[in-house]
PDB file of N, CA, C and O in Angstrom:
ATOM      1  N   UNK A   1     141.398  97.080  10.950  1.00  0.00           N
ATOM      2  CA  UNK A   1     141.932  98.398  11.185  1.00  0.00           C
ATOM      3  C   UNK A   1     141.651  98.759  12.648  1.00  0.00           C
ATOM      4  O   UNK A   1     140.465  98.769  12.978  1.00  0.00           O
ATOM      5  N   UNK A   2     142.740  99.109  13.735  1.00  0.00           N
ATOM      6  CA  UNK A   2     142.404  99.490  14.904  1.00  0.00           C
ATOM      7  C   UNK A   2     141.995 101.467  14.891  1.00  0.00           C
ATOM      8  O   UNK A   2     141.715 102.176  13.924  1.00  0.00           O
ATOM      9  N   UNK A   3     142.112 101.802  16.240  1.00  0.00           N
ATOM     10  CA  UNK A   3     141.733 103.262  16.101  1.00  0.00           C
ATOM     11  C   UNK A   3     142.669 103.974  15.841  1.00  0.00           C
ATOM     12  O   UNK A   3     142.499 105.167  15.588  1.00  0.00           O
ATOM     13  N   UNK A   4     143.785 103.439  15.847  1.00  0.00           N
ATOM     14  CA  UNK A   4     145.204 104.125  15.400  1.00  0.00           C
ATOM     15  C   UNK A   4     145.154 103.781  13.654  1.00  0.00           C
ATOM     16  O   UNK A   4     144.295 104.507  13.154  1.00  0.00           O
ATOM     17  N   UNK A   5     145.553 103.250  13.028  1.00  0.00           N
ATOM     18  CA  UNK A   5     145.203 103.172  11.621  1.00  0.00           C
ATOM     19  C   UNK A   5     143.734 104.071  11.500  1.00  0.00           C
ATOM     20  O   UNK A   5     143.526 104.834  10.556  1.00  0.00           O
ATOM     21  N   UNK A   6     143.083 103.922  12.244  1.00  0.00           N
ATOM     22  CA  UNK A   6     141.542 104.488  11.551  1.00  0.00           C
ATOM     23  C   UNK A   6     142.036 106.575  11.473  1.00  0.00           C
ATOM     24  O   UNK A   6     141.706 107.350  10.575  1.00  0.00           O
ATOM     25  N   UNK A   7     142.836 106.892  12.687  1.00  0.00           N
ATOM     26  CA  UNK A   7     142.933 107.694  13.074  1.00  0.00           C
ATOM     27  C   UNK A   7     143.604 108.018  11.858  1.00  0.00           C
ATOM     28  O   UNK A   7     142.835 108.662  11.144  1.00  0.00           O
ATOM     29  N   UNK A   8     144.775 107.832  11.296  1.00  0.00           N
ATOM     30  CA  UNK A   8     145.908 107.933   9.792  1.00  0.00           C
ATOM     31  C   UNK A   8     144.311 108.207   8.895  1.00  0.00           C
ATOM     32  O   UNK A   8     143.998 109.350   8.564  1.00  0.00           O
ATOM     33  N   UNK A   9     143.512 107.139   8.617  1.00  0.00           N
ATOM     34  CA  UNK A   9     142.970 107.103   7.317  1.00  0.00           C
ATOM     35  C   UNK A   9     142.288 108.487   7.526  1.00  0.00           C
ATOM     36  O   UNK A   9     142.203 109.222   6.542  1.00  0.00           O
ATOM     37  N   UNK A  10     141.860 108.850   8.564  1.00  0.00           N
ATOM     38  CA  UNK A  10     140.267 109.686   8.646  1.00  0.00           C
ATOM     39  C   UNK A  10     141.669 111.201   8.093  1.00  0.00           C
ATOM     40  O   UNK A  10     141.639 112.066   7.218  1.00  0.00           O
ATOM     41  N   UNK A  11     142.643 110.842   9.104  1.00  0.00           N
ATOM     42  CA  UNK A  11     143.534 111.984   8.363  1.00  0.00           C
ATOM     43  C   UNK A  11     144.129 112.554   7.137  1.00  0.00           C
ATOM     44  O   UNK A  11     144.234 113.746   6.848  1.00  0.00           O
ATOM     45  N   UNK A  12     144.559 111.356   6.353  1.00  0.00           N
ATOM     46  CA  UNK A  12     144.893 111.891   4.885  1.00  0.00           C
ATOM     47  C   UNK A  12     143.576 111.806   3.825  1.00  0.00           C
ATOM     48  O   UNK A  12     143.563 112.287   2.692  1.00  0.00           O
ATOM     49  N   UNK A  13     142.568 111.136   4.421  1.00  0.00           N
ATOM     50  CA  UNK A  13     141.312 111.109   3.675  1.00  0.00           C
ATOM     51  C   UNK A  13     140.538 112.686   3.615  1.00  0.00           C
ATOM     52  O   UNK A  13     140.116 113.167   2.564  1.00  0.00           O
ATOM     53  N   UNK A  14     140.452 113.335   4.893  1.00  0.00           N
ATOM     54  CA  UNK A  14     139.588 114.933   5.057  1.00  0.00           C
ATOM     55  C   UNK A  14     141.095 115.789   5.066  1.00  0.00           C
ATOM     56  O   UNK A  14     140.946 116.921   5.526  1.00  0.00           O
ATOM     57  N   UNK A  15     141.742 115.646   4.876  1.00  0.00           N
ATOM     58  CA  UNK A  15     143.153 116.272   5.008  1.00  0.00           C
ATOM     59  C   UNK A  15     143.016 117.239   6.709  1.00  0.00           C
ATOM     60  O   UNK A  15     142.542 118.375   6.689  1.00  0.00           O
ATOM     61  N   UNK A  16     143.346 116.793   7.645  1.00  0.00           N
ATOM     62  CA  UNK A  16     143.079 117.042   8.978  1.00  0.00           C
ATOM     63  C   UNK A  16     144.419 116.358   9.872  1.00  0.00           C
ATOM     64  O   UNK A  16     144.967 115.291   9.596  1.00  0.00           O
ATOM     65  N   UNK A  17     144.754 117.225  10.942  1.00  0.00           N
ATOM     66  CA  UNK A  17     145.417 116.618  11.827  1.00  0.00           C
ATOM     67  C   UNK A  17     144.915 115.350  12.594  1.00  0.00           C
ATOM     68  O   UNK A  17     143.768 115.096  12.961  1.00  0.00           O
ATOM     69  N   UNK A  18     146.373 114.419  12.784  1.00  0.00           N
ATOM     70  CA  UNK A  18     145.679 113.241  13.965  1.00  0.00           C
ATOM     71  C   UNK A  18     144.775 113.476  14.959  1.00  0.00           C
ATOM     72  O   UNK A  18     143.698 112.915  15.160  1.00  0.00           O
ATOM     73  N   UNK A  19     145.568 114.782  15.856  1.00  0.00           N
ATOM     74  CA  UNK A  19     144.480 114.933  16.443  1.00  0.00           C
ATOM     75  C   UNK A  19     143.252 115.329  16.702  1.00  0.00           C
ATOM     76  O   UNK A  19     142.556 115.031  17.672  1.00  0.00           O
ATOM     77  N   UNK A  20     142.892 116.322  15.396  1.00  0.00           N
ATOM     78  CA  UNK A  20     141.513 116.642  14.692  1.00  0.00           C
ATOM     79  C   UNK A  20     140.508 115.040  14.677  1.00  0.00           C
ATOM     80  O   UNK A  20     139.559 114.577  15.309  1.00  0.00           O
ATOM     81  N   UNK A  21     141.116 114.756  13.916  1.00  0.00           N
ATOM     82  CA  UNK A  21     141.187 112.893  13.828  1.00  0.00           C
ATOM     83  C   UNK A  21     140.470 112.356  14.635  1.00  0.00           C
ATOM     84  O   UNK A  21     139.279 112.051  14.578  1.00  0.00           O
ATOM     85  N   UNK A  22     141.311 112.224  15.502  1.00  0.00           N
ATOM     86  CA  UNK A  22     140.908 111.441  16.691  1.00  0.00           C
ATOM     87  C   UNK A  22     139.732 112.016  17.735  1.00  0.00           C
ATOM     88  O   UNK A  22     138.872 111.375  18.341  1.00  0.00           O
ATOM     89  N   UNK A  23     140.066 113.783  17.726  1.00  0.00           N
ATOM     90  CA  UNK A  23     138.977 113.970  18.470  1.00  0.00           C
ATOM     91  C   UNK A  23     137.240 114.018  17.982  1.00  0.00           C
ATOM     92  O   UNK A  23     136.205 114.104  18.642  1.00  0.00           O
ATOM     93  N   UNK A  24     137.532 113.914  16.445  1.00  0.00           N
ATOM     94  CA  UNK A  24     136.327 113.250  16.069  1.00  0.00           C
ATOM     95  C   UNK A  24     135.947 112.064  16.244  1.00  0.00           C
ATOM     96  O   UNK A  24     134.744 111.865  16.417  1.00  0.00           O
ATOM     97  N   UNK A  25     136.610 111.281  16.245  1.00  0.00           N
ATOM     98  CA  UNK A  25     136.360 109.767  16.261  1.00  0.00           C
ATOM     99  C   UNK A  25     135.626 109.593  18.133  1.00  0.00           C
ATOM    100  O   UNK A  25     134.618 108.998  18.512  1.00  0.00           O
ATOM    101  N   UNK A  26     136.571 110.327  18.855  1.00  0.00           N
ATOM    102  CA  UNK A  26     135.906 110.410  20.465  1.00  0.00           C
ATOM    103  C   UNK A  26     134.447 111.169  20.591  1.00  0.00           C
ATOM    104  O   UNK A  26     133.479 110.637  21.135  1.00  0.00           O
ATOM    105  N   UNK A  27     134.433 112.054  20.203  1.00  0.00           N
ATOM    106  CA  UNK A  27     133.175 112.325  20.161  1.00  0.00           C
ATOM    107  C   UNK A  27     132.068 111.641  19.768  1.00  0.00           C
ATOM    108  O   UNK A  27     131.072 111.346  20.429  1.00  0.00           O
ATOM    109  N   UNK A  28     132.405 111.356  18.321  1.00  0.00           N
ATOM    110  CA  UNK A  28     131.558 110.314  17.661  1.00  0.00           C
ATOM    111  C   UNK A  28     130.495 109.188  18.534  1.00  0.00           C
ATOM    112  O   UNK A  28     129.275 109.033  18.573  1.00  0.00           O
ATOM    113  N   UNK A  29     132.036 108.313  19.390  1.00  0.00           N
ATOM    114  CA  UNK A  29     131.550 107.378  19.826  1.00  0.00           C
ATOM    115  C   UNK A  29     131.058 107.474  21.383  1.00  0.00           C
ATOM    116  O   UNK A  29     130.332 106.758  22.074  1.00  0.00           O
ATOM    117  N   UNK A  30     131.818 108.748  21.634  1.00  0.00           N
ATOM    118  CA  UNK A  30     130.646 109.288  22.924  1.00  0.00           C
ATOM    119  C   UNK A  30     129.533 109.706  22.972  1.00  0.00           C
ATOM    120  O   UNK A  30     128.808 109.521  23.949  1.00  0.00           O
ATOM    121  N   UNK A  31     129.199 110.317  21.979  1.00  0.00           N
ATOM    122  CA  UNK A  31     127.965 110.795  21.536  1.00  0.00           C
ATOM    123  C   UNK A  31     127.259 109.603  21.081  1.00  0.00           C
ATOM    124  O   UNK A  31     126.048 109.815  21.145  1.00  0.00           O
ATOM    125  N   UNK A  32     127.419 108.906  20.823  1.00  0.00           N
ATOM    126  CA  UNK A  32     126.260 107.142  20.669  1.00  0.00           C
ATOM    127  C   UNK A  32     126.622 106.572  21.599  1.00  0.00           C
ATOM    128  O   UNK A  32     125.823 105.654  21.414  1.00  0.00           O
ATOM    129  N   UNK A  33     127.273 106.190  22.719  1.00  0.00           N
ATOM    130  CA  UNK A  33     127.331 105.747  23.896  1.00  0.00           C
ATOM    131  C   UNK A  33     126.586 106.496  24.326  1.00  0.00           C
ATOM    132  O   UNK A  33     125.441 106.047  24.351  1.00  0.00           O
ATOM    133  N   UNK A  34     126.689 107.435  24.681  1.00  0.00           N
ATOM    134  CA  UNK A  34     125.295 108.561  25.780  1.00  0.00           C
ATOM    135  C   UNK A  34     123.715 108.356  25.610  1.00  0.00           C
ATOM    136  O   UNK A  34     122.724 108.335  26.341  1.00  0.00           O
ATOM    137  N   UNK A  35     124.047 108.201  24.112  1.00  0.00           N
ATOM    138  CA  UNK A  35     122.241 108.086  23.013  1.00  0.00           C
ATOM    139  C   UNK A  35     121.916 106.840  24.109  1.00  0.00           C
ATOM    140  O   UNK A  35     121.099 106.785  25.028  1.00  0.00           O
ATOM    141  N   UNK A  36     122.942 105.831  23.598  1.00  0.00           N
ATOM    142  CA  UNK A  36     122.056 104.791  23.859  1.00  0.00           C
ATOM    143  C   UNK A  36     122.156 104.295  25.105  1.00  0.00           C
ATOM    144  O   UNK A  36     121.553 103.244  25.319  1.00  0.00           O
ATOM    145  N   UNK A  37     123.102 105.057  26.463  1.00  0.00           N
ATOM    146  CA  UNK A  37     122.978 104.559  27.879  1.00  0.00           C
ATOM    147  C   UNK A  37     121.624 105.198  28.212  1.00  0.00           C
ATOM    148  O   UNK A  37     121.278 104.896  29.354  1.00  0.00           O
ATOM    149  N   UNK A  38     120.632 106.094  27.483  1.00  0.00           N
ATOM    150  CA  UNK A  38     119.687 107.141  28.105  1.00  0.00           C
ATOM    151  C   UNK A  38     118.570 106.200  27.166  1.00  0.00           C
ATOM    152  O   UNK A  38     117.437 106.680  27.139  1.00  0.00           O
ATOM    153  N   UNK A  39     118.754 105.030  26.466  1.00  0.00           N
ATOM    154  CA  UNK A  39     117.759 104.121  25.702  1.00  0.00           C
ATOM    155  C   UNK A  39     116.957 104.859  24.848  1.00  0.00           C
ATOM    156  O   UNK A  39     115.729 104.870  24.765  1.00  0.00           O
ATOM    157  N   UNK A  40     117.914 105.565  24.130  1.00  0.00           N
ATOM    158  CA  UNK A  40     117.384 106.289  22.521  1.00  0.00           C
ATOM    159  C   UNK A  40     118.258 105.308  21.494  1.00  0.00           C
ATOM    160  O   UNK A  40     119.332 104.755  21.729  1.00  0.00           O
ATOM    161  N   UNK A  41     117.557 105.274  20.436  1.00  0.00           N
ATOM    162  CA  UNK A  41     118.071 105.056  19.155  1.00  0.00           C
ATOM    163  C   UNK A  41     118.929 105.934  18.442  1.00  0.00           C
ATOM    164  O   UNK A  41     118.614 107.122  18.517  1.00  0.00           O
ATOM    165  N   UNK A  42     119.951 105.648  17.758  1.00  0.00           N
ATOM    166  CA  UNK A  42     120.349 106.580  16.833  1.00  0.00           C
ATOM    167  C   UNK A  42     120.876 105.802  15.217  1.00  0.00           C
ATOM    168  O   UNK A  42     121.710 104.949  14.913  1.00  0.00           O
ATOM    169  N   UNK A  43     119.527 106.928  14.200  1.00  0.00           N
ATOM    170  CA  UNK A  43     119.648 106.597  13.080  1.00  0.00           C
ATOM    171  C   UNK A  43     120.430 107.116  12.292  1.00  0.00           C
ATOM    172  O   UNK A  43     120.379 108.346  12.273  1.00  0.00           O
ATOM    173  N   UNK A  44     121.305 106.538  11.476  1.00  0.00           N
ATOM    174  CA  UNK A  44     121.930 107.372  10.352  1.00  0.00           C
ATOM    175  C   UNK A  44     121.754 106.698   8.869  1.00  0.00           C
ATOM    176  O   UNK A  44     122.392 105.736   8.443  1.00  0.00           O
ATOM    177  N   UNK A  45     120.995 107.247   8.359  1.00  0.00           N
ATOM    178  CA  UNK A  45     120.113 107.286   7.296  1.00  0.00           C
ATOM    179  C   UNK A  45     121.107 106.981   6.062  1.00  0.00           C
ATOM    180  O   UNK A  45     121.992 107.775   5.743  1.00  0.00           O
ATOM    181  N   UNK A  46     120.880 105.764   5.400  1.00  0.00           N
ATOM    182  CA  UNK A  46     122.333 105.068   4.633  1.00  0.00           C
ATOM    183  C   UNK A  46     123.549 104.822   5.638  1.00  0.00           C
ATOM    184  O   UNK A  46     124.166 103.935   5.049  1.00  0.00           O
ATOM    185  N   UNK A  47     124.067 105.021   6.501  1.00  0.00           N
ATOM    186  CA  UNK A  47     125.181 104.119   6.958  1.00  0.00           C
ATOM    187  C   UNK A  47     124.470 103.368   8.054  1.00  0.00           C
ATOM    188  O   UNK A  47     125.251 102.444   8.281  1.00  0.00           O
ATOM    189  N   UNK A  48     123.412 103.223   8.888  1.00  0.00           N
ATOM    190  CA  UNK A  48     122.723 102.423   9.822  1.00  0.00           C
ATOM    191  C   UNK A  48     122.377 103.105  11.086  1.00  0.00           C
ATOM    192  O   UNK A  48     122.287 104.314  11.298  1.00  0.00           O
ATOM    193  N   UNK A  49     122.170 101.940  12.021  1.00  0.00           N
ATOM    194  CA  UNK A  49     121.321 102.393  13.106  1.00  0.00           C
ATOM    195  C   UNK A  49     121.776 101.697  14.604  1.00  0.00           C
ATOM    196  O   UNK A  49     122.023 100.502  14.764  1.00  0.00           O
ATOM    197  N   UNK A  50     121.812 102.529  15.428  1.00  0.00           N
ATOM    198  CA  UNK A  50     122.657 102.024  16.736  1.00  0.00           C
ATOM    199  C   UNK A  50     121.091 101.564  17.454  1.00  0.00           C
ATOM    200  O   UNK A  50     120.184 102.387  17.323  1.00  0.00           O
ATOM    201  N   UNK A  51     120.885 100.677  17.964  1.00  0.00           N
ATOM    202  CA  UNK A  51     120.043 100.249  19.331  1.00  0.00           C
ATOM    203  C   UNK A  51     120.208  98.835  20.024  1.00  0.00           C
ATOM    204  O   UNK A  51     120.826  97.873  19.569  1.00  0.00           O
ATOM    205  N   UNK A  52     119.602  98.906  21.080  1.00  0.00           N
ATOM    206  CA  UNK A  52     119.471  98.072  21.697  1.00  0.00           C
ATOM    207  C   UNK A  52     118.259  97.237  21.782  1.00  0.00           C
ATOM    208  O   UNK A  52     117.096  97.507  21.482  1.00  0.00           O
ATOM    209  N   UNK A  53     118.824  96.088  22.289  1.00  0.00           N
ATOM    210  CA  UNK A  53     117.761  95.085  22.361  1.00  0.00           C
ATOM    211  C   UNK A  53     117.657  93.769  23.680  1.00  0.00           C
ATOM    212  O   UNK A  53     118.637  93.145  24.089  1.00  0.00           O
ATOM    213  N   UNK A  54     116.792  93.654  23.974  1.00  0.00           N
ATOM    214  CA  UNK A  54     116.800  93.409  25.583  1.00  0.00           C
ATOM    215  C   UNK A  54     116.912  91.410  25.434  1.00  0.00           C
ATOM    216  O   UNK A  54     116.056  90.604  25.068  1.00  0.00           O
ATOM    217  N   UNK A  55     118.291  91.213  25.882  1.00  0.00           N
ATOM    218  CA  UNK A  55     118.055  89.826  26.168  1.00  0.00           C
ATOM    219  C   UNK A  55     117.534  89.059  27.162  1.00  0.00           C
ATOM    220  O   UNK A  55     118.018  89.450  28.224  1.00  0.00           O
ATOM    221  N   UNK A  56     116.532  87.857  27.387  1.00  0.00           N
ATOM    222  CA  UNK A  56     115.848  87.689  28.494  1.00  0.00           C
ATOM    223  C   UNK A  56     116.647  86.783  29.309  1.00  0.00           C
ATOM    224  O   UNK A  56     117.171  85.971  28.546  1.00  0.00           O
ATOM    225  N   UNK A  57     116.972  86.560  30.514  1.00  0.00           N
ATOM    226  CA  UNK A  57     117.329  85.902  31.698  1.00  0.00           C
ATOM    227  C   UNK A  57     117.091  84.533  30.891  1.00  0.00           C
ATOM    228  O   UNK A  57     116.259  84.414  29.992  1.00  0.00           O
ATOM    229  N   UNK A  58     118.000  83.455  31.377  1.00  0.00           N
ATOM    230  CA  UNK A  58     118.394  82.571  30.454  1.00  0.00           C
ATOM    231  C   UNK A  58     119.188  81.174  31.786  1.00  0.00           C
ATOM    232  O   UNK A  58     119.649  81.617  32.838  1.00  0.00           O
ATOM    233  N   UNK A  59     119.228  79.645  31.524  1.00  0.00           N
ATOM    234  CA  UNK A  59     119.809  78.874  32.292  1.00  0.00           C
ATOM    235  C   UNK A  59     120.722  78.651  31.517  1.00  0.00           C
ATOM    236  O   UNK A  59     120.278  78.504  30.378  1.00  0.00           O
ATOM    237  N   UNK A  60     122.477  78.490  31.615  1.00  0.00           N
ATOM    238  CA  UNK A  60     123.271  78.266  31.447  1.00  0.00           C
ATOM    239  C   UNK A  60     124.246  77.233  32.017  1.00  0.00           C
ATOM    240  O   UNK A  60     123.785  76.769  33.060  1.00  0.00           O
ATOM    241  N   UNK A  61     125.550  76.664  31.660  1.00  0.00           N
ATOM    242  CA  UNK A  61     125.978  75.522  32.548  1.00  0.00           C
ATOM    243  C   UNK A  61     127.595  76.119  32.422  1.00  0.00           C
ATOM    244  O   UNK A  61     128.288  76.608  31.530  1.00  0.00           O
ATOM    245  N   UNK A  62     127.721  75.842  33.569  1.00  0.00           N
ATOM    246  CA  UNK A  62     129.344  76.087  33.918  1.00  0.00           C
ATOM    247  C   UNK A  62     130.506  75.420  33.446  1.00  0.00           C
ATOM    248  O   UNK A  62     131.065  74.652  34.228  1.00  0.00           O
ATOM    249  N   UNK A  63     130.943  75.570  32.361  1.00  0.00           N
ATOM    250  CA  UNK A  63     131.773  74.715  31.285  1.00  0.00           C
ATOM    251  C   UNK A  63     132.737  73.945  32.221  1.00  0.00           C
ATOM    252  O   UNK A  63     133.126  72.865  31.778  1.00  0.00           O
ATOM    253  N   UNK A  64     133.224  74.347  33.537  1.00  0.00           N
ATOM    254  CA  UNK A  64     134.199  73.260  34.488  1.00  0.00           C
ATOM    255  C   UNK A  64     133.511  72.517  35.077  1.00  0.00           C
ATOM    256  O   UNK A  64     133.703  71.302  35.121  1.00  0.00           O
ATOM    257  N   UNK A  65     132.443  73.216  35.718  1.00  0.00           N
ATOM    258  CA  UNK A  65     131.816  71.961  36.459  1.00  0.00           C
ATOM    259  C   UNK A  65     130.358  71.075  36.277  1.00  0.00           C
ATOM    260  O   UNK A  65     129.774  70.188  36.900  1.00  0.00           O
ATOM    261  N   UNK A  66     130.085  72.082  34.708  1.00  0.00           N
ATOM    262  CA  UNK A  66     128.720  71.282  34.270  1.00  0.00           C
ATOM    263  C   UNK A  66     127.385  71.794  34.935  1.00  0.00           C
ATOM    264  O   UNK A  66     126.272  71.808  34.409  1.00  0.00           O
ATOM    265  N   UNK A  67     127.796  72.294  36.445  1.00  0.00           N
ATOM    266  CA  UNK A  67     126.357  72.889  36.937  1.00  0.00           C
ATOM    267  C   UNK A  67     125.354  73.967  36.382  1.00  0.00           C
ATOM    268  O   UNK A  67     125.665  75.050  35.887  1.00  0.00           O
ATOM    269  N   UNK A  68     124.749  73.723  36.467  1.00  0.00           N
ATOM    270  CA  UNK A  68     123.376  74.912  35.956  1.00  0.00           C
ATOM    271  C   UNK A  68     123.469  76.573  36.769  1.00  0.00           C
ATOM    272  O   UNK A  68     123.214  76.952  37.912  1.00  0.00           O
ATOM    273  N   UNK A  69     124.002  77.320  35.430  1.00  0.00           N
ATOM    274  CA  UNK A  69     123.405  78.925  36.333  1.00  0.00           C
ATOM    275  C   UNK A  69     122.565  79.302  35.845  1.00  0.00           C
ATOM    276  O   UNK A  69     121.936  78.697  34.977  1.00  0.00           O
ATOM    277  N   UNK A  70     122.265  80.650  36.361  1.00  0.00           N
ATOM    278  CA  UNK A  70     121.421  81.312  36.016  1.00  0.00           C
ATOM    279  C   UNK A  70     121.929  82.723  35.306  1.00  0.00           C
ATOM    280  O   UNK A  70     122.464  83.594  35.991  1.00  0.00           O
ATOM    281  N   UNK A  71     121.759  82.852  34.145  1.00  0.00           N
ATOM    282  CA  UNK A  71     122.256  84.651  33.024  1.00  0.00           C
ATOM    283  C   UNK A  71     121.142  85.206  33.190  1.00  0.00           C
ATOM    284  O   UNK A  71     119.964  85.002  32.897  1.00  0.00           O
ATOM    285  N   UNK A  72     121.968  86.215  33.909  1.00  0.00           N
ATOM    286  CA  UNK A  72     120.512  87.406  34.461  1.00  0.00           C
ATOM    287  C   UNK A  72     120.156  88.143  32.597  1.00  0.00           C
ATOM    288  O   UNK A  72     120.829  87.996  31.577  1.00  0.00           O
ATOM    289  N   UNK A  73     119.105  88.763  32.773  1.00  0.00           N
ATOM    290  CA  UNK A  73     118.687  89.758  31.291  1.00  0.00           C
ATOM    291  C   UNK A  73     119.420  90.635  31.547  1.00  0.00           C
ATOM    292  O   UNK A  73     119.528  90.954  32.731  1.00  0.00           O
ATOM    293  N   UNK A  74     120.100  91.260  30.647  1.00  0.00           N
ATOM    294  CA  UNK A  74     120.784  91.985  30.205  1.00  0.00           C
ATOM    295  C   UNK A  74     120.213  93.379  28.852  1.00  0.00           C
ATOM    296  O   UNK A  74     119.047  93.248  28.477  1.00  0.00           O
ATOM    297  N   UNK A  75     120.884  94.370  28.333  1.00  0.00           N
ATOM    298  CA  UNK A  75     120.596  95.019  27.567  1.00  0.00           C
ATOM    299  C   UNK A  75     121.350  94.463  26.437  1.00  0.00           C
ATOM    300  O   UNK A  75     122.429  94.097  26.902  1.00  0.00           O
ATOM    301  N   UNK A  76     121.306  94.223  25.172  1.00  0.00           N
ATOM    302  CA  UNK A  76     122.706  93.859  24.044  1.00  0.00           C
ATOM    303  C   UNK A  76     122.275  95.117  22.976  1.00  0.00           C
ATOM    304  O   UNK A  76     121.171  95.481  22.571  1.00  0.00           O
ATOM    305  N   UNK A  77     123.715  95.635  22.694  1.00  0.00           N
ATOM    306  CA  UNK A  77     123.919  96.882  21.924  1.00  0.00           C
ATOM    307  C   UNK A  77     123.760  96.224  20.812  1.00  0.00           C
ATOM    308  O   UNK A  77     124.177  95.075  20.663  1.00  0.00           O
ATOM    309  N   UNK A  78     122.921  97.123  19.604  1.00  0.00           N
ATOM    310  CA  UNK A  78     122.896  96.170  17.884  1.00  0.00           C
ATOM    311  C   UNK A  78     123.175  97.177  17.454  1.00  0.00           C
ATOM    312  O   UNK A  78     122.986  98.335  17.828  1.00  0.00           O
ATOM    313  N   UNK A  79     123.992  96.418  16.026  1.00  0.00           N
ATOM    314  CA  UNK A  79     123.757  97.757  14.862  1.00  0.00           C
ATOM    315  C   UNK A  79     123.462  97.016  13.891  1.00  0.00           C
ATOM    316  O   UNK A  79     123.645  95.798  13.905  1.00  0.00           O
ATOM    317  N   UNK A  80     122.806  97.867  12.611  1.00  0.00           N
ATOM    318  CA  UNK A  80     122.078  97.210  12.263  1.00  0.00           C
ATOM    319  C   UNK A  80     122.479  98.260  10.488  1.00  0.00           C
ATOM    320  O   UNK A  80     122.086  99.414  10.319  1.00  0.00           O
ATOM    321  N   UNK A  81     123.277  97.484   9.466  1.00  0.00           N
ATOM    322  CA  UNK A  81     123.705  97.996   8.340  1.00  0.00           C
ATOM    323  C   UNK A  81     122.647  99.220   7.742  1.00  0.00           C
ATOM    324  O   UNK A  81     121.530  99.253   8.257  1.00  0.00           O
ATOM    325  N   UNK A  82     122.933 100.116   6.787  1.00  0.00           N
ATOM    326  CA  UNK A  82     121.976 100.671   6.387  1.00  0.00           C
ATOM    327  C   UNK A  82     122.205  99.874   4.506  1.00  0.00           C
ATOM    328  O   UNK A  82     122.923  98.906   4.257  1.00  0.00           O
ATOM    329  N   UNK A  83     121.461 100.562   3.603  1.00  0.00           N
ATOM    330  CA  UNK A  83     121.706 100.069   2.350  1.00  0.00           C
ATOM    331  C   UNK A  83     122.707 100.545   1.673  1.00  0.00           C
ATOM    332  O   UNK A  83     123.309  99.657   1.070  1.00  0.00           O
ATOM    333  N   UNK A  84     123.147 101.642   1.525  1.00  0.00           N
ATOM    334  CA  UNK A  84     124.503 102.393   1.372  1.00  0.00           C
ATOM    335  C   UNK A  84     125.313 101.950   2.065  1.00  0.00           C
ATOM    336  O   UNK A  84     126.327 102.645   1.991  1.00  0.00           O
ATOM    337  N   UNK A  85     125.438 101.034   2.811  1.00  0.00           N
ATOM    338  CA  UNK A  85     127.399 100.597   3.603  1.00  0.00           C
ATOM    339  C   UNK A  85     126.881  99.286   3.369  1.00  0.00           C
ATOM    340  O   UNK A  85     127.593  98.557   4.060  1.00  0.00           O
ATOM    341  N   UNK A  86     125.965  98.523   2.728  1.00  0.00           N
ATOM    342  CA  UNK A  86     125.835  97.192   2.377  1.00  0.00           C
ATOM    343  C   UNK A  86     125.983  97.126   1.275  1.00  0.00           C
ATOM    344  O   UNK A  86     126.546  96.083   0.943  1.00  0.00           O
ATOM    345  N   UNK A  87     125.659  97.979   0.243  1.00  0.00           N
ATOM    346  CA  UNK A  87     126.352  98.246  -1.329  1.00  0.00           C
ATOM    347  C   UNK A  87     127.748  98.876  -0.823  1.00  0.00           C
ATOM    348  O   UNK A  87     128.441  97.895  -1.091  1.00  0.00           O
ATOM    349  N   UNK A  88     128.407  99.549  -0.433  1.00  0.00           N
ATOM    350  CA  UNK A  88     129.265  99.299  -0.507  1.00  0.00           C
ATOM    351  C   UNK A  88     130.423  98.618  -0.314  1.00  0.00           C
ATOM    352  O   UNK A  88     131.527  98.988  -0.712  1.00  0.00           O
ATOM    353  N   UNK A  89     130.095  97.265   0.515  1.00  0.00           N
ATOM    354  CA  UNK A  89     130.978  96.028   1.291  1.00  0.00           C
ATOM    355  C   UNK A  89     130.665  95.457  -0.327  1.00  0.00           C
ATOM    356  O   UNK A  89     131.532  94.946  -1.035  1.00  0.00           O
ATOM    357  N   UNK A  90     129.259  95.663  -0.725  1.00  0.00           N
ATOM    358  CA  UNK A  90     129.362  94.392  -2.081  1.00  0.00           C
ATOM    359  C   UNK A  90     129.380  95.258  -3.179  1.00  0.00           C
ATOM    360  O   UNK A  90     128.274  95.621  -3.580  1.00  0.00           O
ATOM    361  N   UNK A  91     130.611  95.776  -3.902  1.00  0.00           N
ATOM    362  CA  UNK A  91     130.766  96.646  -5.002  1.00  0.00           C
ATOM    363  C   UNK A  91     130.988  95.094  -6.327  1.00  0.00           C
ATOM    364  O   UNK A  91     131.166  95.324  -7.523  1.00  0.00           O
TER     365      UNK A  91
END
């Protein structure tokens, strides 16, 4: 489902305009982008949990020419299921 289908479902599901819709869906995901560019967590208690987790600097090889680089550390965004959206994938 892209954000256009998601946008339809969230609409005939809460009975709401698209663009009600959608401007929830923007918020939503601005509001956990912000959480976690400022390196907070955000829990939601049965559907899961947004954080990050720090990958360490790493040697890698250049798939054309075989040479050795170097992958700087990085931050990697996780989410992480809660038990309520894992019972419900397995009904």
């Amino acid at each position: 489902m892209n954000k256009g289908e998601f946008i339809d479902y969230i609409a005939k599901q809460h009975s709401c305009t698209k663009v009600e819709a959608e401007k929830i869906i923007n918020m939503f995901t601005a509001s956990i982008t912000g959480a976690m560019s400022e390196s907070k967590e955000v829990i939601l208690v049965g559907f899961g949990g947004f954080y990050a987790s720090k990958v360490e600097e790493r040697v890698g090889r250049n798939p054309r020419t075989g040479e050795p680089i170097t992958i700087p550390s990085y931050i990697q965004p996780k989410f992480r299921a809660g038990q309520k959206l894992k019972d419900a994938c397995n009904k």
